[in-house]
C-alpha positions, 0 to 999 in steps of 0.5 A: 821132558825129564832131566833125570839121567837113568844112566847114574847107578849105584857105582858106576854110569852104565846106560844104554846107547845113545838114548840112556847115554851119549856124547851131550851126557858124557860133556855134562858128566865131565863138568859135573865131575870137574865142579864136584871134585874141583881137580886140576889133573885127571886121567882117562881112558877108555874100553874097546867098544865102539863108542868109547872113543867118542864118549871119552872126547866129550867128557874130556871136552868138559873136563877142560872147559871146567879149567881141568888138564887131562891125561889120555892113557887111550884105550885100556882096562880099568885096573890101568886107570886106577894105576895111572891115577896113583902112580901118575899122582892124578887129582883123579880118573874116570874109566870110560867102560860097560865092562861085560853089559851088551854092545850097545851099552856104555858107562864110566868108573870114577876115582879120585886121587889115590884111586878111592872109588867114587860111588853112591855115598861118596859123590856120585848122586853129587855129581848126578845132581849137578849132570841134571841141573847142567848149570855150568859156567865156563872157566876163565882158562880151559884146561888142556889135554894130553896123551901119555903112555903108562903101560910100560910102568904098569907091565913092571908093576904087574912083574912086582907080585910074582918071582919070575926066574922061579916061573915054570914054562906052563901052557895057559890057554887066555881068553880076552873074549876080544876085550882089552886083555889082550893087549896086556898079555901081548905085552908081558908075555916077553918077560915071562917063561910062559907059552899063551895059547890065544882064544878070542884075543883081539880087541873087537867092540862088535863082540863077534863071540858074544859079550865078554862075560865068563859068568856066562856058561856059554861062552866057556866053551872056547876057553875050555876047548882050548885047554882039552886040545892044547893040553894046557896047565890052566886057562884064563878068562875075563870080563871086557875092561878085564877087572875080573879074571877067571880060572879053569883047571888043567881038566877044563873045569870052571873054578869058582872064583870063592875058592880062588879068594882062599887060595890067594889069601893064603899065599898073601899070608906066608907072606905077610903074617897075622895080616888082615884079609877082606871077604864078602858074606855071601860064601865065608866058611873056606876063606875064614877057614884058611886065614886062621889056620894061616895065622891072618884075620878075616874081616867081612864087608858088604859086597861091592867095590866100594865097600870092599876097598873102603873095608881094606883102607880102614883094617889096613888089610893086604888082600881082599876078595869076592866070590864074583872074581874081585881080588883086590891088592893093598900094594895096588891103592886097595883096587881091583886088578884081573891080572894080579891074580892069575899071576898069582896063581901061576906062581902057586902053581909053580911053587907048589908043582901041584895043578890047579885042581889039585890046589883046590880040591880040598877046599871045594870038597871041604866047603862044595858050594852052590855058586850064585844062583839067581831067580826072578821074583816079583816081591824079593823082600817078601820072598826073603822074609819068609824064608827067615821065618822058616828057618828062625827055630834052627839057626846058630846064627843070623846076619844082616852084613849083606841081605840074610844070612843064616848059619847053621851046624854044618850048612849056611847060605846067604840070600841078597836082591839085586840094586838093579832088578826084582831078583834074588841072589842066593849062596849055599854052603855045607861042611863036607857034605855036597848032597846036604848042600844040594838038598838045602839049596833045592829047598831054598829055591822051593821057599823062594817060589 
């Protein structure tokens, strides 16, 4: 029998119940994190599926042999382990979660003190290495566990990023898509002038209306819906350990989370002038564009949590931001929140007495772009070396940031593989011309075959 653990990715543990992962794998996951990182305090917590409750008490239970003393927080999201983990002054934290992955799935997230990630290159093949080996002495004195409560701190920190006496009495239709944001918003709503229309709101781990995925087209509908009938200012919607929040306009319009990461970088910028701002390559043009006509410095990373964060600690930047709906927060340890941003936005949108679709539109006429497009190929690293081959004569520039990106005078795109499967992940953009981009992104597609 292997003692290979297919549950170790390139982030995360993320594995299929229980033969990918189960309570023996959480219990040796615990110890190897303990023996690895040797902490004396750590924070857990765990999402609303229907394992994570057990998988959380066996990691526990190998957090303790090891002589560690654990911080229960219960059931969350993400973002409110790497708060407890920083404000708590933790040795570290591990979020029990397989955020948007089928019901059947379930995984972790690991930081260590200061909520710094813990990935691929910064410990985590350790940490594999040592679940496999499965090698562990017990300490001479178990550590113990604890339940603690963070949420109040959390909610008052959340209210830090917007000015709530100058919030308007908006409509916003949230749709939790009965993961855990839910919870927050039932929490918060108290402090603020704002009417919650709620879709799929409770916490339900059989996933009753699919899996939590906005990425997902079909399951728009009931937020877009929502937002038609109720006559709302704007709709959220997130992922199931809500880390990424997504926004829909007035009109129900799906807005792309690369014209989002403008939109904030901006505002941190009034605020914070000259100051850096991370972004990911796969879409730039609009975002490098507001920056500098805001007077900040846009910094490119490769995509990725991991590289963002460690990106913004290194530039000192205030704000980063993915296309994929990541928005990550200096004042927030450099991680990645789903609630800091449509606070945000709702401030904008108060401020300004604009719409959501009004404060985007110029940019998504000035920059249309084609969204992430993935298609199945047999050998992506043929199919994306052939393509630059076709396009070497006429690219301004070339750039190996994050797969292949070619920019030319008034069009670019960018083409990655998945880590995870044989797939091709392609970005087109253009200068003010959507029938260019469209043209150039059927062409693609038709290299790419």
């Amino acid at each position: 029998m292997s003692n290979t653990l297919s549950c170790f990715k390139a982030y995360d543990v993320r594995g299929r119940i229980p033969d990918q992962l189960n309570e023996d794998i959480a219990y040796r996951i615990g110890c190897a994190y303990a023996t690895y990182l040797q902490p004396k305090k750590v924070v857990v917590g765990y999402d609303i599926r229907l394992t994570s409750q057990q998988l959380c008490q066996a990691l526990t239970n190998g957090l303790c042999s090891q002589g560690v003393d654990v911080y229960n927080i219960g059931q969350s999201g993400t973002e409110e382990i790497y708060f407890s983990t920083f404000h708590e002054n933790m040795d570290g934290g591990i979020m029990v979660t397989a955020s948007h992955n089928p019901k059947d799935y379930n995984g972790m997230k690991f930081v260590r003190e200061g909520s710094k990630p813990i990935s691929g290159d910064t410990g985590l093949k350790e940490i594999q290495r040592l679940a496999e080996e499965n090698n562990f002495a017990t300490a001479d004195k178990q550590g113990e566990s604890f339940d603690i409560s963070t949420k109040d701190a959390y909610i008052e920190h959340l209210l830090t990023y917007v000015d709530v006496a100058s919030l308007k009495p908006l409509k916003i239709v949230c749709n939790p898509g009965n993961g855990g944001a839910g919870d927050v918003i039932d929490r918060i709503e108290s402090h603020l002038p704002i009417e919650f229309i709620k879709v799929h709101h409770e916490a339900d781990g059989e996933f009753p209306n699919g899996v939590p995925n906005p990425l997902l087209v079909e399951n728009r509908a009931p937020t877009i819906d929502a937002i038609k009938e109720q006559g709302a200012d704007l709709g959220i919607a997130w992922d199931g350990d809500f880390d990424r929040c997504f926004f829909f306009d007035e009109k129900g319009h799906f807005i792309e989370g690369y014209y989002i990461v403008g939109l904030l970088a901006e505002a941190f910028l009034k605020k914070n002038p000259g100051a850096k701002i991370v972004h990911d390559p796969r879409l730039t043009w609009n975002t490098q564009e507001i920056v500098a006509n805001s007077g900040g410095l846009a910094i490119q990373s490769k995509t990725g949590h991991a590289f963002i964060k460690e990106r913004m600690r290194a530039e000192d930047a205030v704000y980063g931001g993915e296309m994929s709906a990541h928005h990550y927060f200096r004042d927030f340890a450099y991680c990645d929140s789903g609630m800091i941003p449509w606070l945000l936005v709702v401030g904008l949108v108060s401020a300004s007495g604009k719409s959501l679709s009004t404060l985007v539109a110029e940019c998504m006429a000035a920059f249309p772009s084609s969204g992430e497009i993935n298609s199945k190929i047999e050998d992506p690293k043929s199919a994306i070396a052939a393509v630059e081959v076709h396009f070497a004569d006429t690219a301004e520039t070339v750039d190996y940031t994050d797969g292949l990106s070619m920019n030319f005078e008034n069009w670019r795109f960018n083409l990655r593989m998945s880590n995870t499967e044989p797939v091709v992940r392609l970005n087109v953009e253009s200068r003010a011309d959507k029938a260019l981009m469209e043209e150039k992104t059927a062409l693609l597609l038709h290299l790419l075959k």
